[in-house]
C-alpha positions as CSV (number, residue, x, y, z in Angstrom):
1,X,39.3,16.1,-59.9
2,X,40.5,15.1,-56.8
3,X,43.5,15.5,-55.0
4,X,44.9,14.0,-51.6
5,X,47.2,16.9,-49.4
6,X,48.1,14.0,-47.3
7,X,51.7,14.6,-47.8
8,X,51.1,18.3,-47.5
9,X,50.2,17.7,-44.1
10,X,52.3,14.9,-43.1
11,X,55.2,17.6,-43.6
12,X,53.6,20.0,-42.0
13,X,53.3,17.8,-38.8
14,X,56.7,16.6,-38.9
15,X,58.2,20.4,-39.5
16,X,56.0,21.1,-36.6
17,X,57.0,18.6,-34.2
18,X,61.1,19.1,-35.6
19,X,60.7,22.8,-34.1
20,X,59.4,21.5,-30.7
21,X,60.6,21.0,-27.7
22,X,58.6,17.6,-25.9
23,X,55.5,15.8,-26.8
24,X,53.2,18.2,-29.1
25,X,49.5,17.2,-28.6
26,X,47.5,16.6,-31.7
27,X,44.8,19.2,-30.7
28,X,48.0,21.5,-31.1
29,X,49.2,20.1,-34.5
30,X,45.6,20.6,-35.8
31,X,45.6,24.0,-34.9
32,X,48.8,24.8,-37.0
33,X,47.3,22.8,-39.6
34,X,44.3,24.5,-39.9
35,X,42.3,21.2,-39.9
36,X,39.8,18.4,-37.4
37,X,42.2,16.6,-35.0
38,X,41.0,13.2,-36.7
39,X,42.5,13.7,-39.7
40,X,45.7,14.8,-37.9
41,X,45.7,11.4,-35.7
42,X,45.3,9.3,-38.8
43,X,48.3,10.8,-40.4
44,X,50.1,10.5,-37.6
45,X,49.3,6.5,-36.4
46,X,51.1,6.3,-40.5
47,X,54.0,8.8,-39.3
48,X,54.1,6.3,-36.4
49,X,54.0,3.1,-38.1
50,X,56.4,4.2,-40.3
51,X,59.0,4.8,-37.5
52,X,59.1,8.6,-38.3
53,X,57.1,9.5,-35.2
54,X,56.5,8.4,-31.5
55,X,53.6,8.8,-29.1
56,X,53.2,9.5,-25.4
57,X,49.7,8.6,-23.9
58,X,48.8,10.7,-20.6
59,X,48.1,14.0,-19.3
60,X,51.6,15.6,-20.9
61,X,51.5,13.1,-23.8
62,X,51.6,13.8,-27.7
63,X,53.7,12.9,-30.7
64,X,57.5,13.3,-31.0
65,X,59.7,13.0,-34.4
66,X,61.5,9.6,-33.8
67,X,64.4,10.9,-35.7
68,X,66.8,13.7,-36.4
69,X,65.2,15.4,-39.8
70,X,67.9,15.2,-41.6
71,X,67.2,11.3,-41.7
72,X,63.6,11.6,-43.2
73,X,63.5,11.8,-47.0
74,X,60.6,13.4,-48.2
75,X,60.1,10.4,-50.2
76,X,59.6,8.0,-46.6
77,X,56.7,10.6,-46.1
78,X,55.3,10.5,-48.8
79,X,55.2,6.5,-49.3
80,X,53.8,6.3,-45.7
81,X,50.6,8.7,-46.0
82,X,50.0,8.6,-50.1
83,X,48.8,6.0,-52.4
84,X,50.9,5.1,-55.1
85,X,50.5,7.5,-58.6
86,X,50.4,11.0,-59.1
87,X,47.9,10.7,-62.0
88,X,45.3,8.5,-62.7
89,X,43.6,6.6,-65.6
90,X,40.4,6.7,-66.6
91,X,37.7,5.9,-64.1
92,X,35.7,3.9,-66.7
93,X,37.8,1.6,-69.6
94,X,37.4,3.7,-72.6
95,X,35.5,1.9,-75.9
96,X,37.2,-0.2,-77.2
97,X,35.8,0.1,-80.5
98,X,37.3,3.4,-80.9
99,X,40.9,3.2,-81.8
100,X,42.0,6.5,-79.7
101,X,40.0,4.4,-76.7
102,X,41.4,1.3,-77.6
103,X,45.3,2.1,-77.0
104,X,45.0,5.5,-74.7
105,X,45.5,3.3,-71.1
106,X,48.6,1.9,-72.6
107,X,50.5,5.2,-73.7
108,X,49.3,7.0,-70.9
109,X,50.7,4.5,-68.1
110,X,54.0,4.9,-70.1
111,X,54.2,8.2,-69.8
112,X,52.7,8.2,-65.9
113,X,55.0,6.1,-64.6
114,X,57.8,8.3,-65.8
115,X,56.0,11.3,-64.1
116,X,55.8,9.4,-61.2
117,X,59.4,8.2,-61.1
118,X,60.3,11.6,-61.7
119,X,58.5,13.2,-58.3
120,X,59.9,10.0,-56.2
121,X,63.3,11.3,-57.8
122,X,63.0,14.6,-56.4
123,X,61.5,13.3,-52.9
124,X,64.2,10.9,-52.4
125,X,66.9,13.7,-52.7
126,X,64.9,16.1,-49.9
127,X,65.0,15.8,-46.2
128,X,63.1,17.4,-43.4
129,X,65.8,19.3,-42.8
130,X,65.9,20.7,-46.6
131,X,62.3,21.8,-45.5
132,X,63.5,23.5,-42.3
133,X,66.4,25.1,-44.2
134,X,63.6,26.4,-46.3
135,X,61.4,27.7,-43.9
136,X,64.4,29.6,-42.4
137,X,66.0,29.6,-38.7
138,X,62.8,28.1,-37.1
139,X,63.8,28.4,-32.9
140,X,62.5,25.6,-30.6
141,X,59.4,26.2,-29.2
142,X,58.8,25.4,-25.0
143,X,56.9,22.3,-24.7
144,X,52.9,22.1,-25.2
């Protein structure tokens, strides 16, 4: 079964970029991450269209948070890098000759959309800062 660490990273980048001082070059980011620079610029163009990040081209250039992270719920990262639903259905419709089959989709989307309601609840109460708090006294690192 898959699973998408999208969010994972997303505040990962954004805890990163919250404990630097200047630009932070995606090269950089990747490093921390532990992961291909691609994948890092992809999250961040979403970080960046969803206002949480901005960009500086050139020789000194790389991402910045675009605000203070006590203004970014976890739930605005997790709406800008994830698609919607924490569980899914079946990948094929189940027979519909068999009763079980037949009515599973329905009771299980009842009972996902309250799991997933539930998460967003959680998300929505977080910050980046709650993550930094977490993390512990992080200092500002010079600039990349």
């Amino acid at each position: 079964m898959n699973t998408s660490s999208r969010f994972a990273v997303g505040v990962h980048i954004l805890a990163l970029l919250a404990t630097s001082t200047g630009p932070v070059p995606s090269a950089y980011i990747a490093g921390s991450v532990n992961t291909n620079p691609v994948l890092i610029r992809r999250i961040l163009g979403l970080l960046g269209q969803a206002g949480l990040t901005w960009a500086e081209r050139g020789v000194k250039g790389g991402t910045q948070l675009a605000k203070p992270p006590a203004e970014i719920k976890l739930i605005d990262i997790y709406h800008c890098v994830e698609e919607p639903g924490v569980l899914g259905l079946h990948r094929n419709m189940p027979n519909p000759a068999c009763e079980i089959g037949r009515n599973i989709t329905g009771v299980l989307s009842g009972v996902f959309d309250q799991a997933q309601a539930a998460m967003e609840g959680v998300l929505a109460a977080l910050t980046l800062q709650d993550m930094l708090d977490q993390l512990g006294s992080i200092e500002k690192k010079p600039e990349k």
